[in-house]
C-alpha positions as CSV (number, residue, x, y, z in Angstrom):
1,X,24.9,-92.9,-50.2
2,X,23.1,-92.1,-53.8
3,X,20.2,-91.2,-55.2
4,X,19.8,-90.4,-58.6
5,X,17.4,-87.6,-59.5
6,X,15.5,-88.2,-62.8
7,X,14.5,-85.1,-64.7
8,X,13.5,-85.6,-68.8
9,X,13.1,-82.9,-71.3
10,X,11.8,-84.1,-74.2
11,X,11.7,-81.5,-77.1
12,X,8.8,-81.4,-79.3
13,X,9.1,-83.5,-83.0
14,X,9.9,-81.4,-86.1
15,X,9.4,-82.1,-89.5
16,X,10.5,-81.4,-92.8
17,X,9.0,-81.1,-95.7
18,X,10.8,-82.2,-99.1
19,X,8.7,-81.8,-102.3
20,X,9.0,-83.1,-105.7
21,X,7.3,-83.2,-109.1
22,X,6.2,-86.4,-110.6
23,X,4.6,-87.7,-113.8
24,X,0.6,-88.1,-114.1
25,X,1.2,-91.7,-113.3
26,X,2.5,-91.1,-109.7
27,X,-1.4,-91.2,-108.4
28,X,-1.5,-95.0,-108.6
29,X,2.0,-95.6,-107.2
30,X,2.2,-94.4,-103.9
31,X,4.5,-96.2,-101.9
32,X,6.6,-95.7,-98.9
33,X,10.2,-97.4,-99.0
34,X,11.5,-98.3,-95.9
35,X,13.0,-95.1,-93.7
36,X,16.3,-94.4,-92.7
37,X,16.3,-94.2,-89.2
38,X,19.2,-93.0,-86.7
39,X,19.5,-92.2,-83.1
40,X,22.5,-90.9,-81.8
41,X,23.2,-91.0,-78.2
42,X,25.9,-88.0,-76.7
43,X,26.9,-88.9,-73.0
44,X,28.8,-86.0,-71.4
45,X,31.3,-86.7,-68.4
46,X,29.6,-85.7,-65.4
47,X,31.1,-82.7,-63.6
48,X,32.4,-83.6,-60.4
49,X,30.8,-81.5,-57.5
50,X,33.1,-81.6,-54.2
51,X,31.7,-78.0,-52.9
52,X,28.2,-79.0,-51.2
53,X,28.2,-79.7,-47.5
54,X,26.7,-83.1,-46.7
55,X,23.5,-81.0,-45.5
56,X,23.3,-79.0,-48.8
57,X,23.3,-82.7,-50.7
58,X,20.7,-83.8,-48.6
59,X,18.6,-81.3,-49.5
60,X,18.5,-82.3,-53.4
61,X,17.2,-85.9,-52.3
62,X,15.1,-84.8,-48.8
63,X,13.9,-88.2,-47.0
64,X,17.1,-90.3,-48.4
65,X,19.1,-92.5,-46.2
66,X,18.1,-91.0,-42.7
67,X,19.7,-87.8,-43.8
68,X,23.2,-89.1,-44.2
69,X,23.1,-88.8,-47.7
70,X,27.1,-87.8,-48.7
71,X,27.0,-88.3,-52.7
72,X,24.8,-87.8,-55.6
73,X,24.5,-89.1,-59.3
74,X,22.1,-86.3,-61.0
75,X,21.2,-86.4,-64.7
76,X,18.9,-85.2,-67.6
77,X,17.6,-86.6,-70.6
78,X,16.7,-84.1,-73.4
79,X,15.5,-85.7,-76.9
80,X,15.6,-83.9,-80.1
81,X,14.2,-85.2,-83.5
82,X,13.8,-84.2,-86.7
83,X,11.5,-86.1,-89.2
84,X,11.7,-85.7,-93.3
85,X,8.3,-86.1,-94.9
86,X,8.6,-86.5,-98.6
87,X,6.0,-85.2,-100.7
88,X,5.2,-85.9,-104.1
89,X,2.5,-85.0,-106.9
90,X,1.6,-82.5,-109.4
91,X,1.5,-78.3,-108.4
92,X,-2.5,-79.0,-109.2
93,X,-5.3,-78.0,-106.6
94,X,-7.4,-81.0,-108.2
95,X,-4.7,-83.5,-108.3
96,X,-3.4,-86.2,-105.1
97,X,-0.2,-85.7,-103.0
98,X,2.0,-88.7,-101.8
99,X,3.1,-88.3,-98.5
100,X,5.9,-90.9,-96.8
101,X,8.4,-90.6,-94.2
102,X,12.2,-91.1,-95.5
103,X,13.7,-90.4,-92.5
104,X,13.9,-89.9,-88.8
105,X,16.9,-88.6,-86.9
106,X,17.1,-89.0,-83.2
107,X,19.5,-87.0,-80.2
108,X,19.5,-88.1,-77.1
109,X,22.0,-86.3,-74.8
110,X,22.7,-85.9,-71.1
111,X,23.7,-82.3,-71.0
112,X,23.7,-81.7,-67.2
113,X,24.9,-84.5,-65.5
114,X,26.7,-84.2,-62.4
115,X,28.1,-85.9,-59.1
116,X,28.5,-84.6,-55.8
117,X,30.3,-85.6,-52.7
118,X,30.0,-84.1,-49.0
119,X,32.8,-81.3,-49.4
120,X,33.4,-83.2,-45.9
121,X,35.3,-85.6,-47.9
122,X,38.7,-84.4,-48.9
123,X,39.8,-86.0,-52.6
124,X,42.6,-87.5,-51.0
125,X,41.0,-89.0,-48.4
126,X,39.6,-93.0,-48.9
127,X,36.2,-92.2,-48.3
128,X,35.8,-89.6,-50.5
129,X,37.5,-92.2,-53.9
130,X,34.8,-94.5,-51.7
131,X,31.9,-92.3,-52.5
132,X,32.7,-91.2,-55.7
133,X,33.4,-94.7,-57.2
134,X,29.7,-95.7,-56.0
135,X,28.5,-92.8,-57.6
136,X,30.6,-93.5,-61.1
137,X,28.4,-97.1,-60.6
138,X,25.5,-94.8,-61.5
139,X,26.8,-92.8,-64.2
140,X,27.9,-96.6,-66.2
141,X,24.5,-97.5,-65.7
142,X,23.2,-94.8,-67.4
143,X,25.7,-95.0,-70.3
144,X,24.6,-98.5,-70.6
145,X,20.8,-98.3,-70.4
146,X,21.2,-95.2,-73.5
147,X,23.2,-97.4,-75.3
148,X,21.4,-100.4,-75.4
149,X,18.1,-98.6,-76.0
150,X,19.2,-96.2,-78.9
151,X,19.0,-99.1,-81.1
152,X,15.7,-100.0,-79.2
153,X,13.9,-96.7,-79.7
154,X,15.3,-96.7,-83.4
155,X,13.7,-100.1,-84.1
156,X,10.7,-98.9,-82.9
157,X,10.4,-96.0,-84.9
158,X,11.3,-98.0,-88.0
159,X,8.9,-100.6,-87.5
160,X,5.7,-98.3,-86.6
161,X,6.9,-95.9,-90.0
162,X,6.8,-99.0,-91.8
163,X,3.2,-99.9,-89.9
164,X,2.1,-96.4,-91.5
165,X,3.0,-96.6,-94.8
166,X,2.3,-94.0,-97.2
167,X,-0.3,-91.5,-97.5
168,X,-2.2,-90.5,-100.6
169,X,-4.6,-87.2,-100.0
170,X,-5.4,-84.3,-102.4
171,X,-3.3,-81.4,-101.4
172,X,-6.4,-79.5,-98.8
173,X,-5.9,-82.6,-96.9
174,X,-2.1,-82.3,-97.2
175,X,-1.4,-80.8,-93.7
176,X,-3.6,-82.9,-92.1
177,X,-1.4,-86.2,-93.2
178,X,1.6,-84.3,-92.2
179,X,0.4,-84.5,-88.4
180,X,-0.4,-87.8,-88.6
181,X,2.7,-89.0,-90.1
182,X,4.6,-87.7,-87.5
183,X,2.8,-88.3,-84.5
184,X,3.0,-91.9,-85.8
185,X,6.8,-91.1,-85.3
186,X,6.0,-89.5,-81.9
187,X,3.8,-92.1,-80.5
188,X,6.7,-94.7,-81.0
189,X,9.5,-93.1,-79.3
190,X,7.2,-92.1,-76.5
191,X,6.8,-95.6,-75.7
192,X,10.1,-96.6,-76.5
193,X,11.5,-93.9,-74.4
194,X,9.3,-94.9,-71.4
195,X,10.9,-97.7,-71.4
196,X,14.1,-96.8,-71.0
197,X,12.9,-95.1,-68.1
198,X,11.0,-98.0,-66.6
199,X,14.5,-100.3,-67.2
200,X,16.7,-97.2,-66.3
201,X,15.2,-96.7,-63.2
202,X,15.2,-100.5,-62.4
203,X,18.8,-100.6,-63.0
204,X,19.6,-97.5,-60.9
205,X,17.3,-99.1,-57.7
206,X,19.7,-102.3,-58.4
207,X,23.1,-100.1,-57.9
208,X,22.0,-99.7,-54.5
209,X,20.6,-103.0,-53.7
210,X,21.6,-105.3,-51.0
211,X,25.3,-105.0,-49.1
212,X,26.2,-101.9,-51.3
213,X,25.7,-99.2,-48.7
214,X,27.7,-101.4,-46.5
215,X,30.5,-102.2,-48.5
216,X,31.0,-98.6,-49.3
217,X,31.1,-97.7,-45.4
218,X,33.3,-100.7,-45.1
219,X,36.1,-100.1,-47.4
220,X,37.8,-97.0,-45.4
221,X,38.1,-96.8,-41.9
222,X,37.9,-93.0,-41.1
223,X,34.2,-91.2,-41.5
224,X,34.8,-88.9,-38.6
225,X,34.7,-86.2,-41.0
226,X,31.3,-86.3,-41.5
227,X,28.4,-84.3,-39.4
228,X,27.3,-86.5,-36.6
């Protein structure tokens, strides 16, 4: 009776660039420390959808359930980040730049997330609390799986910043370490974020494993309701 549509919009990496003098000596002592690193995870209550006829849901997952689907979990990932590149060297054409990420910060949010059930199914009625508890199944996996791979994707991050290091280039080359920098930053929550889709997926396809469809159809009596 669900079937969670998976749509991602990942926004593109920006950085920021914070620039400060330094003595003569600063050449020889390039050095990254270790970035601050954050990833903040905002999970909206999804908005509860009774107005779709069981035919309309259908329609938003085509070839589900031998076209008897009656509820919907639908969400979207969106991703935001904002990198701070520290710079560091003397306002000379001739003279090295140190360039070293101080810190990353990381939203994810779920700004459209939504559940529908067959307007066939009344809200006081037992199969619609039926439906819409299965579907609220959905929705907590999701909550979990972002939870438990914020701190996941912000490991990753730190670690592959770390891996990087610092970068010492004279200043025509400055732009240059700038991109790499952050798509050392970018490479790593790719991956991490594929993986939370991998897992979230997984976890979704477990929801409705096994006797699940059957216990929901089991726990009211009265589907008559619904389009035959």
């Amino acid at each position: 009776m669900a079937q969670v549509i998976w749509l991602k919009a990942v926004v593109p990496f920006a950085a920021v660039l914070l620039t400060a003098a330094a003595p003569a000596s600063a050449a020889g002592t390039c050095k990254a420390n270790t970035p601050a690193v954050t990833v903040g995870v905002n999970l909206r209550e999804p908005v509860i959808d009774n107005t779709l006829p069981q035919r309309e849901i259908q329609a938003l997952a085509p070839g589900y359930h031998g076209g008897r689907t009656v509820g919907l979990y639908s969400a979207r990932i969106e991703a935001q980040s904002v990198s701070r590149i520290r710079e560091i060297g003397l306002a000379l054409e001739s003279a090295p730049v140190c360039l070293a990420i101080t810190a990353v910060e990381v939203h994810l949010t779920m700004p459209a997330r939504r559940i529908y059930v067959s307007k066939e199914l009344k809200p006081e009625t037992c199969a619609y609390a039926a439906v819409l508890s299965h579907e609220r199944k959905h929705q907590m996996t999701d909550d979990d799986a972002l939870r438990v791979h914020a701190q996941r994707i912000r490991q990753a991050i730190e670690r592959a910043v770390i891996d990087a290091g610092s970068r010492q280039v004279l200043p025509a080359d400055r732009e240059r370490a700038r991109a790499v920098l952050t798509e050392v930053v970018q490479a790593a929550f790719k991956n991490a974020f594929d993986a939370l889709q991998s897992e979230r997926t997984a976890l979704q396809a477990r929801v409705d494993a096994g006797l699940e469809y059957a216990r929901v159809t089991a726990s009211c009596s009265d589907w008559s309701t619904l389009p035959r």
